[in-house]
N, C-alpha and C positions, 0 to 999 in steps of 0.2 A: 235699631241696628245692632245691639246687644253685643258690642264689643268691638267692634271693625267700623272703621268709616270709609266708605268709597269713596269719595273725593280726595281723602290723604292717601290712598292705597294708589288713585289715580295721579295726582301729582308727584307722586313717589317715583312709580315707573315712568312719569313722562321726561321727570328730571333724569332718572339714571337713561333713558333714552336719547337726551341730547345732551348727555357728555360720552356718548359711546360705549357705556359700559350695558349690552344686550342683554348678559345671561342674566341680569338682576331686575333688567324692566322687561323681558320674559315674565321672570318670578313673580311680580306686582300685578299685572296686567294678567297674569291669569289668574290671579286672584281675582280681580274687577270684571273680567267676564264671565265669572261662573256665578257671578250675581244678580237678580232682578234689574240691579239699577246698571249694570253695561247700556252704552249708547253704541252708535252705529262706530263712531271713529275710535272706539276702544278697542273694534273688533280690525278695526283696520291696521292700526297702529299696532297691536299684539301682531294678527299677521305678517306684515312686516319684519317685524323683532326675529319671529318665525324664520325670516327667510333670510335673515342675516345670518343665523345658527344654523341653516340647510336642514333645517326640518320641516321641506316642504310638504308633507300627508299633513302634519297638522295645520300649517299655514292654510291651505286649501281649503281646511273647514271654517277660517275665521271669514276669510273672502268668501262663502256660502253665505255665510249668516251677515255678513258685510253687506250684501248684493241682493237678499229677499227685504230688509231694511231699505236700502236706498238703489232700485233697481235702474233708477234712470242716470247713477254717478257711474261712469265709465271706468273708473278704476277697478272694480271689481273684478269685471269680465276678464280686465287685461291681466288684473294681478291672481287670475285663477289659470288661466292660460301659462303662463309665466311660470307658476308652480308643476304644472304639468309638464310642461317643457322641459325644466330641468330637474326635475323626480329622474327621467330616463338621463341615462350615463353620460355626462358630458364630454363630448371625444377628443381626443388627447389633442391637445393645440399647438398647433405648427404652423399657424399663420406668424407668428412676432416671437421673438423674443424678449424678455423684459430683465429686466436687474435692477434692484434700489441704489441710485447714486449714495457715495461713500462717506458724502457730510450731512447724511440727517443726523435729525437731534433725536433727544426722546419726547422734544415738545412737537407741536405741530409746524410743519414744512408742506408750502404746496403752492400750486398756483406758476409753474418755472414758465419763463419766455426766454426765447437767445434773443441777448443783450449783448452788444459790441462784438468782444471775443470770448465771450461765457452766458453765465444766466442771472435775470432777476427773477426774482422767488419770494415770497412772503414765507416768514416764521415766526415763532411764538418763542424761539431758543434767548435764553438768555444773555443781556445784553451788556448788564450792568450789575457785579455780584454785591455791588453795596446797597444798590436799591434793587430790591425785587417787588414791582408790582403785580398784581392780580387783578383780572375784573371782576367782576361780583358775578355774571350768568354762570361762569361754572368753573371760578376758581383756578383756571387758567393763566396764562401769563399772555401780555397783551401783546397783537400780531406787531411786526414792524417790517420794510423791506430791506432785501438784502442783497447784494453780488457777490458773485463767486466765479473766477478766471479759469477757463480751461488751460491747464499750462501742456499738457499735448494728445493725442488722441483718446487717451485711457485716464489719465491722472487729472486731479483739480488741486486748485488753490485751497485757502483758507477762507471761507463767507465774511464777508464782512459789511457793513451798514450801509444803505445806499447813501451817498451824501448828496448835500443840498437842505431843504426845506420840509424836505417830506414828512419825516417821525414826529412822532409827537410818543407824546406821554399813553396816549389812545388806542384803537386800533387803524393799521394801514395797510393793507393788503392789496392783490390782484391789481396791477399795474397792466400798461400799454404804454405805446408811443408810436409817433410816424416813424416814415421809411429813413426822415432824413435824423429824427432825434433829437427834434428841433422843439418835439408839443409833446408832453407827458401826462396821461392819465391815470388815477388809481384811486381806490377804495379806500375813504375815513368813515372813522364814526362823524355826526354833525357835531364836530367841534371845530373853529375855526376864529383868529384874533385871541386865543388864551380862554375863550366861551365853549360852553357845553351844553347843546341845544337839546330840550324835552319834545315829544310829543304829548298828545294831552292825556295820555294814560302815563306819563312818564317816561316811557320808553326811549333810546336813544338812537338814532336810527341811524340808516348808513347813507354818504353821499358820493357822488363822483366828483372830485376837484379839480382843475389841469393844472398847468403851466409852461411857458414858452418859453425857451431857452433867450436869455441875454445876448451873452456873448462868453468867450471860455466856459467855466462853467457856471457862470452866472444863471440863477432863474428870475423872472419877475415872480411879479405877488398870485400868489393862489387863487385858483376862481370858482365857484360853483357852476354846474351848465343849469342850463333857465330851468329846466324840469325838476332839479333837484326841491326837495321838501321836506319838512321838520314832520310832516303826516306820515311819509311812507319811507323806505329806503330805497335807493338808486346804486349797483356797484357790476362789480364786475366786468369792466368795459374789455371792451376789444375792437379795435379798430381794420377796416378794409384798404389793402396798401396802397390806395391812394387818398386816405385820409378825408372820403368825403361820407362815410359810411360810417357809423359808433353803436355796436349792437352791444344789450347789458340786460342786468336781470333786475326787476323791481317786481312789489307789490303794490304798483299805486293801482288806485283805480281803475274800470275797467278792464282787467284781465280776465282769467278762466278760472283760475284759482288761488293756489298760493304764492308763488312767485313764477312770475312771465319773464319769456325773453322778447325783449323790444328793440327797435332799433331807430335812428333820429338821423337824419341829411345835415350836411356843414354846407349851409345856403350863403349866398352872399348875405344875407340878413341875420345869419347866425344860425345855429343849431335851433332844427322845426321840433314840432311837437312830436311826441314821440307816437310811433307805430307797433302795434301787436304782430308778432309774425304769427298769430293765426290759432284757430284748433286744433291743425294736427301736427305742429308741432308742442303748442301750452296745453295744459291738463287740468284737473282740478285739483293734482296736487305739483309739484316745484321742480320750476326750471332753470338750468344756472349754470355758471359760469359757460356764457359763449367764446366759442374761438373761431372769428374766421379766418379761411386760411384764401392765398392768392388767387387759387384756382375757383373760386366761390362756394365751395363745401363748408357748410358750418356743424363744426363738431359743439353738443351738449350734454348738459346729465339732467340727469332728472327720475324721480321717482316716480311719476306717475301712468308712465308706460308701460310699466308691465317686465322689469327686464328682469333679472337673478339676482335680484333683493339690495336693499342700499339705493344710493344715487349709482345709474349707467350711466355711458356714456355714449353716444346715439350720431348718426352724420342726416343732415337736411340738406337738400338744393332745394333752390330755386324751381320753381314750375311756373309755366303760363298761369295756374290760377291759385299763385301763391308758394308760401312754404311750404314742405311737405316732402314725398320721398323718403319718409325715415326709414334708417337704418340701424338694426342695432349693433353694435362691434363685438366679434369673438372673444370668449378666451383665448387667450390668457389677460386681454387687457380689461372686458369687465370680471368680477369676482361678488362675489354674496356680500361684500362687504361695501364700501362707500367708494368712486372709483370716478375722477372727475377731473376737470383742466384739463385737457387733451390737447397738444399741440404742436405741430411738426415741426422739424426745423428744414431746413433752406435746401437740403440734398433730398425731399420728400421720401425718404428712405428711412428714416429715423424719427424721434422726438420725443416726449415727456408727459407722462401723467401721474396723478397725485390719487392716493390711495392708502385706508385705514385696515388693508389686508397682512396677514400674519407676514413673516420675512423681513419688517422695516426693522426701523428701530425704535417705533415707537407711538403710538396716534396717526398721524398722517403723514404720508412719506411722499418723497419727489421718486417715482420711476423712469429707465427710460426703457423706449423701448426701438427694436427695428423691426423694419416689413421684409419679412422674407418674401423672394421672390417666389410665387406659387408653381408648381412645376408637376404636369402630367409624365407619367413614366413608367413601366412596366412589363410583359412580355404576353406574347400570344403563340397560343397553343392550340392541339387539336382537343376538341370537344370530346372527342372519342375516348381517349388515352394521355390527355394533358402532356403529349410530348410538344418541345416546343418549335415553331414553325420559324423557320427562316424564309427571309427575301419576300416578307409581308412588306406592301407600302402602306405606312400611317400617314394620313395628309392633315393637318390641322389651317381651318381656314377663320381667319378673323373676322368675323361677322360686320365689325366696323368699318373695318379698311379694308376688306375683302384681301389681303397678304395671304398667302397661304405658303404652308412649310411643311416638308416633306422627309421623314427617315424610314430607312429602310432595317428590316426585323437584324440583326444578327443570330448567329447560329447558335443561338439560345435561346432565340425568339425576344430580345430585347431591344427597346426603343425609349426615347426621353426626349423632351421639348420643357424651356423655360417658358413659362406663360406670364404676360403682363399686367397687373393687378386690375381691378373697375374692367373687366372684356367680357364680352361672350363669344363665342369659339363651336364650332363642329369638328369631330375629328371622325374621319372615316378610313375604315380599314379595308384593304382588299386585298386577297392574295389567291390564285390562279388554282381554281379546282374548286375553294370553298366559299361558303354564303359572306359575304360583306358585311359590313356595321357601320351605322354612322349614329353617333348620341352627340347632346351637346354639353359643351365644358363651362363652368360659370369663376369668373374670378372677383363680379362684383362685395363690396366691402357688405359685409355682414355675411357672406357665403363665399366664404375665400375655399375656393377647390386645390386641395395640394393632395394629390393620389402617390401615394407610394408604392412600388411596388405592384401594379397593379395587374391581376391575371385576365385576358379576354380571353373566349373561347369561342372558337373558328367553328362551327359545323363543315364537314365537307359537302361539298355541292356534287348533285347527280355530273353526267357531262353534257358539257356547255357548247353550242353551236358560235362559234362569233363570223356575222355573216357581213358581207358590202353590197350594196346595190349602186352599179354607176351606170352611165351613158355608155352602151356599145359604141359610138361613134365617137365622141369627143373623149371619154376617160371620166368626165367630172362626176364626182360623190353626185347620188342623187337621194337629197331628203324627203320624206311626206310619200315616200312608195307603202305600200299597203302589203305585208308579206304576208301568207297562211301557212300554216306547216298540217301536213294530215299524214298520217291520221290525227284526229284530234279536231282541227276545226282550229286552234290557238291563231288569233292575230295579232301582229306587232307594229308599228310604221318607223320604216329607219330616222334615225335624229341626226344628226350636225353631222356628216361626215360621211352620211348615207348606214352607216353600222347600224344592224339590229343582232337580237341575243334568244338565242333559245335554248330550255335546259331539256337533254334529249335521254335516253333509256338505253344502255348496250343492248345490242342484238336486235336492233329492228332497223326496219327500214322505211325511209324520209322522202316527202316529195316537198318539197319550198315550191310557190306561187307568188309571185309579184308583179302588182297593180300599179299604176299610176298616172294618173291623166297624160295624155300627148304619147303614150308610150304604147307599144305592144306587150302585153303578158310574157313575162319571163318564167320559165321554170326550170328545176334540176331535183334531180333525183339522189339517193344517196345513201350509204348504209351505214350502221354504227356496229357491225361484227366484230370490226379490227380496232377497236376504239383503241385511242392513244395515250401514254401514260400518264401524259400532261391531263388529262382530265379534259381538253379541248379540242374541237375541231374550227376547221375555218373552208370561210365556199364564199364563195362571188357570185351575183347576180347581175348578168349583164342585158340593160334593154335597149330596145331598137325605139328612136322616133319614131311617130305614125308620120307618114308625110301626105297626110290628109293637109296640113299647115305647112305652111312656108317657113324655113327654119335658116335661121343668119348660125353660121358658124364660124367662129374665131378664131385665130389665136396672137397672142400680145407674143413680143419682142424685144429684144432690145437691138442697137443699130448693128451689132457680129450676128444678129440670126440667131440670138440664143434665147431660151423660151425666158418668160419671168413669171415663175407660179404664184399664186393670193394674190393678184392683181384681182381690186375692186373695180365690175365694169359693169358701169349704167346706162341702161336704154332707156329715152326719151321719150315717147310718142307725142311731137310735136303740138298734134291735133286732140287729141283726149287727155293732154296734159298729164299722163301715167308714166311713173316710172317704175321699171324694174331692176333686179340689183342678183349678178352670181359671183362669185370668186373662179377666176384660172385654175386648173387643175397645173398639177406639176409638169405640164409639158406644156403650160401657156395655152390651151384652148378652154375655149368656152362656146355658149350655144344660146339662142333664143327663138323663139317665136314670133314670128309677125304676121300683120294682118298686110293684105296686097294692098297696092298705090296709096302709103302713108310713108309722110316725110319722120322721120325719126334724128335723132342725135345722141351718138356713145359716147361716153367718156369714160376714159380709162386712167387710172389710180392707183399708186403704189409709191410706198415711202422710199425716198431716194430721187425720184427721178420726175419728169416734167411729165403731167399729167396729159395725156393724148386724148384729143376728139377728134369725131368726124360725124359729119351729116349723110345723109344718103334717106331715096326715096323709093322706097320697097317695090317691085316690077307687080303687074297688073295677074300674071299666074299664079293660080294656087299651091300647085302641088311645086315646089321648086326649090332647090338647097343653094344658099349663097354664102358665100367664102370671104372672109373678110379679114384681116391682118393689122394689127396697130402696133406701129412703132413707139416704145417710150423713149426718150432722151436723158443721158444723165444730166446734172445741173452743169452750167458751164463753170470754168475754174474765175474762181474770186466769189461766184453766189455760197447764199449761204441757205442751208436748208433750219428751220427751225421746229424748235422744241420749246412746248409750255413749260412754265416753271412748276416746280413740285414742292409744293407745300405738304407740310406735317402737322400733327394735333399739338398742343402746347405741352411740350417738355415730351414726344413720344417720337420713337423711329422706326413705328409701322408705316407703311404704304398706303396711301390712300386707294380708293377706286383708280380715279382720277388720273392719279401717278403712276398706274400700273399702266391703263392704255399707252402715256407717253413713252412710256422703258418700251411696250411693245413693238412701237413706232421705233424707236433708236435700235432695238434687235433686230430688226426687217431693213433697216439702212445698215448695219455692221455687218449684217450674213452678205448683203449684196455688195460690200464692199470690202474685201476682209484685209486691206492693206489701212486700213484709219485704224488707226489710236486714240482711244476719249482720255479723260483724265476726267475721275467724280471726285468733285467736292462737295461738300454740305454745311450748313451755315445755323447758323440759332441769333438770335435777339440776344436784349442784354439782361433780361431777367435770369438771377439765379449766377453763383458765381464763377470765373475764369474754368476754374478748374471740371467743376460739372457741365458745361456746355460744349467744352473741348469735346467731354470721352461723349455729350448728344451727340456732335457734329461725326465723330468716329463712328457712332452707332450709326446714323442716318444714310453715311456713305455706305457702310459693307450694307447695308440694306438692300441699298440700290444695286450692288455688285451682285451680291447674292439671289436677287431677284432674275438677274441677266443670267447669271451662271444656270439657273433651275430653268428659265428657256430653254437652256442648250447651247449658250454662248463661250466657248472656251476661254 
């Protein structure tokens, strides 16, 4: 070996590695790779080091030679990925804001929870300047927990020792507790009774403890949970707010690699054995400190996914078949550096993470940070000459709740929408002459979409035919007609409303045809010489029934003789058990088909009013037109017409589907009735506190208003 030993070269850098000092176990570790005797996790561990210093080209080549070594350990792939990823320019982050709270130490601080009206938080800051202990792994001063009072929205108290039972001489870190404050969990070394317990290499390993509040602040005696071991370590607890759930990070057996996160049930018989949440959230290298939060997201770190070097920090759901879902969280809250405890506080708008990235003040610092709300915004212009377009409509429609929301370009072509974090979204643009756009918007967490600024460009459209086809006789839109325009040969079928759309050429001239079963062939003629400046024209296509068939023609009422349009009216066919279904045209008729000497039964439908039937038995002639009239009635006075109730996703004040039908139901009784007055409320449960439910319940109402208003409701 002739002057160098790689085993000291290697314990050298592996020591300056976990005490955080990289640029020196860099130094060591390339020494140790550039030797015969490098192993596979020399190369992995260097790259790593690698990617805490952002010199990922050379990181990249260690996970090469990482990954032809050991080609079926998954880290590679991910930690080559990873390095590629962020070689290209990481984009300026505007999903959170972050800031290092103002009482770190220079020792280590991390791990915060809101506790009463502040935070517990584990620290290594010194406690006691007569006695200064150290522990022997790496010369450090040993953790203890600690509280610190918000004294108002910006400023904090002075830290101070959590009291009770807890400290020791030891280390005591990453705490929990129930909702009520009543059960306290938190991370020791295995010492317990004045004992300081070995594993059989000597090691001293970590346990999870509790204990259960007395009375004032009395604790009882401290406990181990059954799974804890002098074999392996057990810490890091976090509990689920109903206190039946305790998910933690250990290396006991059976895991995936180096440390798993598990998680154990609070059974009538005690806390079960514990549970693996699986491969794809554990790795074969280390997973840790879990947080779950109320919503059932569990925030993690862990190295061995592949993220921008260091411990990330990563969010899991739940799945039908199992953990999984991961997600990795943006900048600014991962960094190249070590970046872990993740966890929200009560306004889900805010919270705290703990991280060994430059800005603290020292090793590991307590951050907080907030979720900005993500926000599409921008202006649209012509394609042509980037001038900008006004009286564009941008529609963004919630994919989840189906809500959609509408603004209109200003005359600088600008538009903005707040968008709600975890959605998916379409926004489509349209404005009168030019081609349309619809893309879709992503706000879920690892791809927070926040567009600043954002330019779209409009092409203009040839000019646009916007055509109707209805019933010569009764008026009603008619759908599923078959239009041709020629020259050309182009076919279209009108949709909802009877509307079809053709894009036409100045100076020629147009013949439309339209088909449709029961009907005679419509046609019109027509020239685009004089075309319009609007970019459009507009034509009607009116057809005649064939009175080959027997045709019932209606029209709904109310008891003044005044028509009632979007009346829903169903015909029966008694005998073939078929029903059919048209909406009233705006002057209350409608029309149907019938086959001679069948009994039948209509009913007629409309929100507001008493739903009208009648029977009747179709005459024995073919060719014959029957005239038919339905009276509805308003509700008599003291009934009450009803509305489902409108439920919301938990803590959100989008509109569901659901919700929307019913508002559309209350806008069709408000238009028919325009002397009622409603009054909307809106309500929330009692998760989450006074003051944040108030401004849901505000939000949840103007929702509903806002909903009514975009109807057309004044």
């Amino acid at each position: 070996k002739k002057g160098f030993d790689v085993n000291a070269m290697r314990g050298l850098a592996e020591s300056y590695r976990q005490i955080g000092d990289f640029e020196n176990a860099g130094k060591w570790y390339g020494y140790v790779v550039n030797t015969h005797y490098a192993k596979a996790e020399d190369l992995l561990n260097y790259g790593q080091v690698l990617m805490r210093e952002q010199h990922y080209e050379l990181a990249r080549d260690q996970f090469s030679r990482f990954s032809k070594l050991n080609p079926k350990d998954a880290r590679g792939p991910r930690l080559l990925e990873a390095c590629r990823r962020y070689q290209r320019a990481i984009p300026k982050a505007i999903r959170y804001t972050i800031a290092p709270l103002p009482f770190n130490s220079k020792q280590a601080d991390f791990a915060a929870i809101p506790y009463h009206d502040g935070l517990l938080f584990s620290s290594a800051r010194i406690k006691n300047r007569i006695v200064d202990r150290k522990n022997d792994r790496d010369g450090g001063k040993f953790l203890d927990l600690w509280y610190v009072t918000r004294t108002d929205s910006v400023n904090w108290g002075s830290p101070k020792l959590l009291k009770g039972k807890f400290n020791t001489r030891f280390h005591e870190a990453t705490a929990v507790y129930d909702k009520l404050h009543s059960t306290f969990f938190f991370t020791r070394n295995n010492f317990d009774k004045g004992k300081i317990r070995n594993d059989k290499e000597g090691m001293v390993n970590l346990k999870i403890f509790y204990a259960k509040l007395k009375e004032g602040e009395e604790w009882d005696e401290l406990r181990e949970l059954p799974f804890d071991s002098d074999d392996y370590s057990v810490g890091h607890p976090s509990l689920t707010s109903d206190g039946k759930m305790l998910f933690f990070a250990s290396n006991m057996p059976g895991g995936y690699g180096g440390t798993d996160i598990w998680y154990s049930l609070n059974s009538d018989s005690g806390w079960t054995n514990p549970v693996n949440l699986g491969p794809l959230v554990n790795t074969v290298g280390n997973e840790l400190f879990p947080q779950i939060q109320a919503d059932g997201n569990l925030f993690f770190s862990s190295d061995g996914h592949g993220g921008q070097g260091g411990l990330d920090i990563y969010l899991s759901r739940a799945t039908p078949r199992g953990w999984g879902d991961i997600r990795h969280l943006p900048a600014p809250i991962n960094s190249p550096q070590d970046d872990f405890s993740y966890v929200l506080a009560a306004d889900g708008a805010s919270g705290y993470f703990s991280s060994d990235r430059p800005g603290g003040a020292g090793g590991d610092d307590l951050w907080s940070f907030r979720i900005l709300s993500p926000t599409f915004q921008g202006r649209i212009v012509r394609s042509s000459n980037n001038a900008p377009l006004a009286d564009a409509f941008v529609t963004l429609t919630d994919l989840k709740s189906g809500a959609q929301e509408r603004a209109i370009t200003t005359a600088e072509g600008r538009f903005g929408f707040v968008l709600q974090p975890d959605r998916r979204y379409t926004a489509r643009i349209v404005r009168d002459g030019f081609a349309s756009q619809t893309f879709p918007l992503n706000t879920r967490e690892g791809n927070a979409h926040r567009r600043q600024d954002e330019t779209i460009a409009l092409g203009q459209r040839p000019l646009v035919l916007d055509g109707l086809v209805r019933d010569a006789r009764s008026g009603n839109a008619l759908r599923g007609a078959e239009v041709s325009m020629l020259p050309g040969g182009k076919k279209v079928s009108s949709v909802g409303g009877g509307t079809f759309e053709f894009d036409l050429e100045p100076g020629r001239t147009y013949t439309l045809v339209a088909e449709r079963l029961g009907y005679q062939a419509a046609q019109i003629t027509f020239s685009t010489e004089l075309s319009p400046k609007a970019n459009r024209m507009r034509t009607i296509l009116e057809m005649h029934p064939k009175i080959a068939q027997m045709q019932l023609i209606g029209k709904v009422l109310n008891r003044n003789n005044q028509p009632i349009p979007e009346t829903e009216i169903f015909l029966i066919d008694l005998e073939a058990k078929d029903e059919s279904k048209v909406c009233a045209g705006s002057d209350g008729q409608f029309s149907f088909y019938l086959k001679p000497n069948r009994e039948y039964q209509l009913v007629a439908r409309h929100f507001g009013y008493r739903a009208g039937q009648q029977k009747f038995t179709s005459p024995g002639k073919q060719k014959q037109m029957l005239p038919l009239t339905v009276f509805l009635d308003l509700p008599g006075v003291g009934k009450a017409t009803a509305l489902k109730n409108i439920y919301y996703d938990s803590g959100a004040s989008f509109l569901r589907e659901e919700a929307a039908e019913e508002l559309q139901k209350l806008y069709q009784f408000l238009v028919g009735h325009p002397s009622v007055r409603v009054e909307i409320a809106s309500h929330t449960d009692s998760r989450g506190s006074a003051a944040a439910n108030l401004q849901l319940s505000k939000r949840r109402a103007l929702a509903v208003a806002n909903y009514l208003t975009f109807l057309g409701l004044a």
